[in-house]
C-alpha positions as CSV (number, residue, x, y, z in Angstrom):
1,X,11.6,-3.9,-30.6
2,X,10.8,-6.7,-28.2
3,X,7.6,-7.0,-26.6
4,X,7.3,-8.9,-23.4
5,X,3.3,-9.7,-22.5
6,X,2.8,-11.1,-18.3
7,X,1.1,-14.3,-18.4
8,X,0.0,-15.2,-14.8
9,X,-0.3,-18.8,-16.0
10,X,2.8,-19.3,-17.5
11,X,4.2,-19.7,-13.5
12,X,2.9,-23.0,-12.0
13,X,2.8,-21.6,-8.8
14,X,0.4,-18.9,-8.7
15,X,-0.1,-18.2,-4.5
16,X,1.1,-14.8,-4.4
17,X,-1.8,-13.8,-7.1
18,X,-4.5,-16.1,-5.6
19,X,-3.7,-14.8,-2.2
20,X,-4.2,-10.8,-3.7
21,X,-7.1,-11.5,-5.8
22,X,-8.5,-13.6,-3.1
23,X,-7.7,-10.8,-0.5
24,X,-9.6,-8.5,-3.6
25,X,-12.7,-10.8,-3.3
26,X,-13.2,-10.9,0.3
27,X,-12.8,-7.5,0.8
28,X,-15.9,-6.9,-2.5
29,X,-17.9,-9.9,-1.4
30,X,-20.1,-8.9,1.4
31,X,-21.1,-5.6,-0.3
32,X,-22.0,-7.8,-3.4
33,X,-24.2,-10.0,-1.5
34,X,-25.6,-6.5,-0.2
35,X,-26.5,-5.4,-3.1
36,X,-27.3,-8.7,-5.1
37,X,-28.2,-11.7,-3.2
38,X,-25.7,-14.5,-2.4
39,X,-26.5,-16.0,-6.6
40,X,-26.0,-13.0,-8.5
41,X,-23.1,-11.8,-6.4
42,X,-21.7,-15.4,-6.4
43,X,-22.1,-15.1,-10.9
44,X,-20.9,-11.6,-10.6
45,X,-17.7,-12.7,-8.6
46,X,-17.3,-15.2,-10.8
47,X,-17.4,-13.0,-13.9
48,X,-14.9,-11.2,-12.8
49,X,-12.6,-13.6,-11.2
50,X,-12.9,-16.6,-13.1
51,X,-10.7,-19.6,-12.2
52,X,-9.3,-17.8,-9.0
53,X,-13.2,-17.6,-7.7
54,X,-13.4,-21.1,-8.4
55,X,-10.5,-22.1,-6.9
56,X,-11.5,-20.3,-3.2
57,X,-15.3,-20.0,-3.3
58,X,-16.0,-22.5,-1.0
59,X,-12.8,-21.0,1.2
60,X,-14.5,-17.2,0.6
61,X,-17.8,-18.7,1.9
62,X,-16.8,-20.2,4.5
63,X,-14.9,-16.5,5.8
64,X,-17.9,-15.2,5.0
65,X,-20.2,-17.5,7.2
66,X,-17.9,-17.7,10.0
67,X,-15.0,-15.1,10.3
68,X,-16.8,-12.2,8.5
69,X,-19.4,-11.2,11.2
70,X,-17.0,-10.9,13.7
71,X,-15.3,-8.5,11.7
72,X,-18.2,-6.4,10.9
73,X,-19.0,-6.1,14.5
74,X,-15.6,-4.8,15.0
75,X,-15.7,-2.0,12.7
């Protein structure tokens, strides 16, 4: 029997997965600064995520200190 194990980082490009586990984070991150303060949710993201968090933190706070309250005010 053959048994075939998904490596994300065996593709070079990996946009499709970024762009879902970034969608993942943005859509976690403000409740996480909620709860935990901007450091503790920034090391909790980053826990979780690992090199997708460091690749887009500084494009996750940026949606967060610009886009993101417009779309709270929305709701």
């Amino acid at each position: 029997m053959t048994r075939v194990i998904f490596d994300f980082d065996m593709f070079e490009d990996k946009s499709v997965a970024d762009d879902l586990t970034l969608a993942t984070i943005k859509y976690n991150y403000p409740e996480f600064v909620e709860r935990y303060g901007f450091d503790e949710a920034n090391f909790r993201v980053e826990r979780m995520f690992g090199a997708v968090w460091d690749r887009n933190k500084e494009k996750v706070w940026q949606w967060f200190d610009t886009d993101y309250p417009a779309e709270r005010s929305k709701q």
